[in-house]
N, C-alpha and C positions, 0 to 999 in steps of 0.2 A: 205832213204824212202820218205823223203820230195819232193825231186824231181822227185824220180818215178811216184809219186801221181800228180805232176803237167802234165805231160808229158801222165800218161795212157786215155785210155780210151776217145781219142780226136776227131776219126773216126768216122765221122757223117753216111757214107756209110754204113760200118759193122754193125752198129744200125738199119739203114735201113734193110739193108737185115735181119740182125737177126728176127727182129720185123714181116717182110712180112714170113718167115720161120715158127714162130712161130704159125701167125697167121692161115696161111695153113692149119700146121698138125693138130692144134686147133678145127677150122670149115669143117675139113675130119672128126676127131671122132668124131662129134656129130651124123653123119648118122649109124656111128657102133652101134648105140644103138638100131636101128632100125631094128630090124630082122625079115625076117618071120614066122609069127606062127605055132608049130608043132602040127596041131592040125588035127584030122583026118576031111576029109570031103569024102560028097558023092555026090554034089548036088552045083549049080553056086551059090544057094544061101547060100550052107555051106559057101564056101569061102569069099563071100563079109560079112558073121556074122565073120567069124574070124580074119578080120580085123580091127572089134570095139576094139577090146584092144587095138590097138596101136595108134587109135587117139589120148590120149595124149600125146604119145611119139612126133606124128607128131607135134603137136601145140609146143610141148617145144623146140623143133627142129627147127621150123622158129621162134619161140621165139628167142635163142640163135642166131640163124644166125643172124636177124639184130642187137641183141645188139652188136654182135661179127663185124660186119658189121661197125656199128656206131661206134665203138671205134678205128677200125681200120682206118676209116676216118678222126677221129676226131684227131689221132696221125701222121697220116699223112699231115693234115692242121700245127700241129707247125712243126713237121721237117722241110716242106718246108719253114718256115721263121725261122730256126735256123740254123746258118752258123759256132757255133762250139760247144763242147761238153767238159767235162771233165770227170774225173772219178765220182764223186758223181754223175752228170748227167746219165751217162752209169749205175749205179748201179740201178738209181732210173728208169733207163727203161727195166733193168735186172725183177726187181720186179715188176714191171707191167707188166710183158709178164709171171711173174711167177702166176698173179692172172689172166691173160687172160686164161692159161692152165690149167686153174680149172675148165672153164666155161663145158668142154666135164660130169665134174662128179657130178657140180651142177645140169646140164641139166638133164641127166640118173635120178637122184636123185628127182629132181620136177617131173618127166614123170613119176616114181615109186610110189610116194605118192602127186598127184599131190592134192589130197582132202583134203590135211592136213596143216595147218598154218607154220608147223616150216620147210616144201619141201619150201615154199613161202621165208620166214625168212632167209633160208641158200642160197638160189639164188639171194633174194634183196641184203646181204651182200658183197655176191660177185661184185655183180653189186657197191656197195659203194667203196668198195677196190680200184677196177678200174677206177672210178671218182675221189678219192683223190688223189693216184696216178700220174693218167694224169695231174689233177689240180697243184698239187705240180711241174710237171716235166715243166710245160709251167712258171710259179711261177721261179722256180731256174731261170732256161734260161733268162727269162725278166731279174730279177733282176743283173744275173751276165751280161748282156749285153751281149748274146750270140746270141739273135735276130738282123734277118739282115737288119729289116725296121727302117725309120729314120724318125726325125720330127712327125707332127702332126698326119702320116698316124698310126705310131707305137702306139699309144694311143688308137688309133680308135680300131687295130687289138687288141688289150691285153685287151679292154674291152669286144670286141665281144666275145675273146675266153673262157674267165675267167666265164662270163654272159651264155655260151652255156653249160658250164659245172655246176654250179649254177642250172641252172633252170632246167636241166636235170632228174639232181640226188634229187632235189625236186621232180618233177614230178613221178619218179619212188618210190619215201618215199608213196606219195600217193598211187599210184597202190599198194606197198606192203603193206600199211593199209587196203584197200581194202579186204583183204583178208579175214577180220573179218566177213565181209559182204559173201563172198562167193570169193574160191579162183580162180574159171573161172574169175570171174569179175574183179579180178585183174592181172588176165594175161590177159586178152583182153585190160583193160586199157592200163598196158605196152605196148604190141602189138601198140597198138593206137599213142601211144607218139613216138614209135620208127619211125612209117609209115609217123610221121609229121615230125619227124627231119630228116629220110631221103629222104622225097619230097617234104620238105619244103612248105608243105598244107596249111596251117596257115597261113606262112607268107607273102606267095606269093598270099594272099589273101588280107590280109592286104595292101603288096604295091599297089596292084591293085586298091583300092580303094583309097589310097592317091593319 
């Protein structure tokens, strides 16, 4: 058994594709939640009133898409600097592709009760799982020397990546605090954080000024 363990799960490729698979079928069901209303109409303006119920479906929907977005990216920045894998690693990305295919019924679940603190609570958590996760999976890899950069650049990347997951998953503790206040408010903040890490708003502010 000793040796199988050393030998499974070494195929950075099959991780690869599992992971992009995953992701897929993942940010496909979030749109199945979205159905049209069966509600009678008679009138242009019946139909555009029976579309008001599903604007939160729709907000939680591009909600999920970019978190689903960001993680997807964010897993795909350490792959490309990890050149092997072993079994703990494969397992620890098994389960995180197991909390990413949560994200379709958290989603449904905050668009259902989106007025409510613990729709907010059960979606933040999720959103947690998937930052320790990734965090932990980037963590092994460093430490077992599975990253392919060398020298001083390796430093630079392992603080960048460790600090992007860090501040992330802070940022979102806030939006889900928020919610105390009002739970729009704390999905708009999410929203907001997600819109700067994937275009880089902020920062690219910042350099610009330096």
């Amino acid at each position: 058994m000793t040796h199988y363990n050393r030998i499974a799960g070494r195929n950075v490729r099959r991780i690869e594709a599992l992971s992009d698979g995953v992701f897929a079928i993942a940010i496909t069901l979030l749109v199945l939640e979205i159905r049209p209303p069966h509600t009678e109409v008679h009138t242009e303006r019946d139909v555009l009133s029976s579309l008001q119920p599903l604007l939160p479906k729709f907000l939680t929907y591009f909600l999920s898409f970019m978190t689903m977005g960001i993680f997807w990216v964010g897993q795909g920045v350490q792959l490309n600097h990890i050149e092997q894998y072993d079994r703990n690693l494969s397992w620890t990305t098994i389960f995180f592709l197991v909390v990413i295919s949560l994200f379709p019924f958290t989603t449904a679940f905050l668009g259902e009760y989106i007025t409510f603190k613990v729709a907010i609570a059960i979606y933040w958590l999720n959103i947690l799982l998937a930052g320790i996760l990734i965090y932990f999976h980037w963590h092994y890899a460093y430490k077992h020397n599975f990253i392919t950069i060398e020298g001083e650049q390796r430093k630079i990347v392992d603080k960048a990546v460790r600090k992007r997951v860090i501040v992330a998953q802070s940022l979102y503790l806030i939006g889900a605090l928020l919610c105390f206040i009002n739970t729009y408010l704390s999905i708009g903040f999410i929203i907001l954080v997600q819109l700067n890490y994937a275009f880089a708003i902020i920062s690219e502010k910042i350099s610009a000024k330096k």
